[in-house]
C-alpha positions, -999 to +999 in steps of 0.1 A: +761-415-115+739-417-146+736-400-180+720-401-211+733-398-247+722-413-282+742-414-316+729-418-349+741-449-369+726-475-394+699-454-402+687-452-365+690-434-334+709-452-308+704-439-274+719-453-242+724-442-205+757-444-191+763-455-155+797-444-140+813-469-112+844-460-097+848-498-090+850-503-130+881-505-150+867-517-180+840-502-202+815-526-213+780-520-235+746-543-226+720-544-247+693-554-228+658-575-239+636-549-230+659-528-256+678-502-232+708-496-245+740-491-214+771-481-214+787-490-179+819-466-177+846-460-155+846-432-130+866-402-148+853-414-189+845-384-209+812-382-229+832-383-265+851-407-262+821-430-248+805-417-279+834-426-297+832-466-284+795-468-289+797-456-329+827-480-329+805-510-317+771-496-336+765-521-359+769-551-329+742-531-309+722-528-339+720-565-343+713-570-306+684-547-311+670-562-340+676-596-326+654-582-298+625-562-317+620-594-335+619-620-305+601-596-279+596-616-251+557-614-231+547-590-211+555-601-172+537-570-152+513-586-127+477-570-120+472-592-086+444-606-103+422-638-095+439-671-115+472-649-123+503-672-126+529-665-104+568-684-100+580-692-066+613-713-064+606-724-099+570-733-096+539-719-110+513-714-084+480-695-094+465-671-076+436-677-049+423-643-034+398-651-003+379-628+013+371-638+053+361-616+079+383-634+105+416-619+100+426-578+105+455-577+082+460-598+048+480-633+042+495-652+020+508-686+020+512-714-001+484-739-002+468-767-024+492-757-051+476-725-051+493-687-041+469-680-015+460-642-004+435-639+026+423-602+029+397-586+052+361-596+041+354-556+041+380-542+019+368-521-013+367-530-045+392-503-056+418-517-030+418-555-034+447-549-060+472-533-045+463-549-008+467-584-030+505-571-040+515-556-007+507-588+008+523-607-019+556-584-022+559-590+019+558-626+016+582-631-010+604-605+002+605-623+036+608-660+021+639-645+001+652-636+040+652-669+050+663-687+020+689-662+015+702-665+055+702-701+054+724-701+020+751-677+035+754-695+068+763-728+048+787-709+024+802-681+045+816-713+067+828-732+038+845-700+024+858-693+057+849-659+061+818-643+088+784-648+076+778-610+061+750-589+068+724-587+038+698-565+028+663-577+002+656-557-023+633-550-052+659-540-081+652-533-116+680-541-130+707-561-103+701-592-088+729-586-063+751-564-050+782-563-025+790-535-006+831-521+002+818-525+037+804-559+030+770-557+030+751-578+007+718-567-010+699-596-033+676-587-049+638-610-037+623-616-070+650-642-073+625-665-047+607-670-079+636-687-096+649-721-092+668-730-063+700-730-079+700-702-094+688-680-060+719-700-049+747-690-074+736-653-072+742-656-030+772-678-036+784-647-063+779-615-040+793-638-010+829-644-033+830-604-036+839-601+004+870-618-003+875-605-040+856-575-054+861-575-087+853-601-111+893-613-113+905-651-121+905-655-089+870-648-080+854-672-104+880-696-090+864-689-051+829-692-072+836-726-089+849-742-058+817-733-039+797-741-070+812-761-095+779-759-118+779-727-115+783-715-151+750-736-159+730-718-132+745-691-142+729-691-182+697-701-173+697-669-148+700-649-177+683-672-199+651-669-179+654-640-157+633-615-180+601-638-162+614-627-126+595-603-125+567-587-099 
């Protein structure tokens, strides 16, 4: 469940949306890069007294703003355009669009360094963008699948536990999730990070089937899997703001 509230403090308006969990016992307040402001609460947390916490902790998420206004990072929204950069497992591969009137339904692939989109020879003008991002979502939604699979086979045996069943997904704001029921969702832009870090996110969500909170004990399951993990982990949110599709 979400709200929305602001405060004024430090000459400014302060506004933030609050996400309820009833899996949360602790309140905690991000300040994101692209400047949201959240306050993620437990289920039950009244509206004054969150109001109370965030005038408490006003001056911190001033700083993080201002820390933020003054080191805005690029803009990373695509247009599916010819030469357009675009990461996959680390990698920058531009983009080729090539028109060919052998195929019915567009392609991409990786070729000659290149992110290559094939699309019918007849399509419009007013369609080749958002043909060339369908095309591109599909792939890299179903390269995520396979990387993913292959990552949960090798660590669901050495955490001794069933391989889980997993859902891709294009989130905004989650990499992962894990499910009371155990279902993992990842999200795909991940594909166009470095291997290690698509691998401690699927190592993180698979530690949650055996604990689901982020206890002692689950970053103990994590480092035994990973014992880098804390590295991978920084860089993640480091460089995760250029994740983006």
């Amino acid at each position: 469940m979400r709200k929305y509230d602001s405060i004024k403090a430090c000459d400014r308006t302060i506004s933030y949306e609050i996400i309820y969990s009833k899996k949360r016992k602790r309140a905690a307040i991000l300040v994101r890069p692209d400047l949201r402001i959240e306050f993620r609460a437990p289920q039950g947390l009244s509206a004054d007294i969150i109001r109370e916490m965030v005038e408490g902790k006003a001056q911190w998420i001033v700083k993080k703003l201002e820390f933020f206004e003054a080191n805005r990072l690029p803009d990373q929204s695509k247009q599916y355009s010819e030469g357009e950069s675009y990461l996959y497992l680390g990698k920058e591969y531009p983009l080729k669009i090539v028109f060919t009137d052998s195929i019915k339904k567009p392609l991409a692939l990786l070729k000659d360094s290149e992110l290559r989109v094939e699309i019918p020879g007849n399509t419009s003008e007013d369609q080749i963008s958002s043909l060339v991002k369908e095309t591109i979502w599909s792939f890299y939604s179903e390269r995520a699948r396979e990387e993913i699979e292959k990552l949960l086979r090798i660590y669901s045996k050495k955490l001794g536990v069933v391989t889980p069943a997993f859902k891709v997904k294009h989130q905004k704001r989650r990499w992962g999730s894990c499910s009371a029921d155990n279902v993992l969702r990842i999200n795909f832009q991940l594909i166009m990070a470095p291997p290690d870090q698509l691998e401690y996110v699927v190592v993180h969500e698979l530690c949650h089937v055996k604990e689901k909170n982020h206890s002692l004990r689950f970053w103990k399951l994590v480092r035994e899997l990973m014992p880098d993990y804390q590295v991978h982990r920084d860089n993640l949110k480091k460089d995760g703001w250029k994740y983006v599709l």
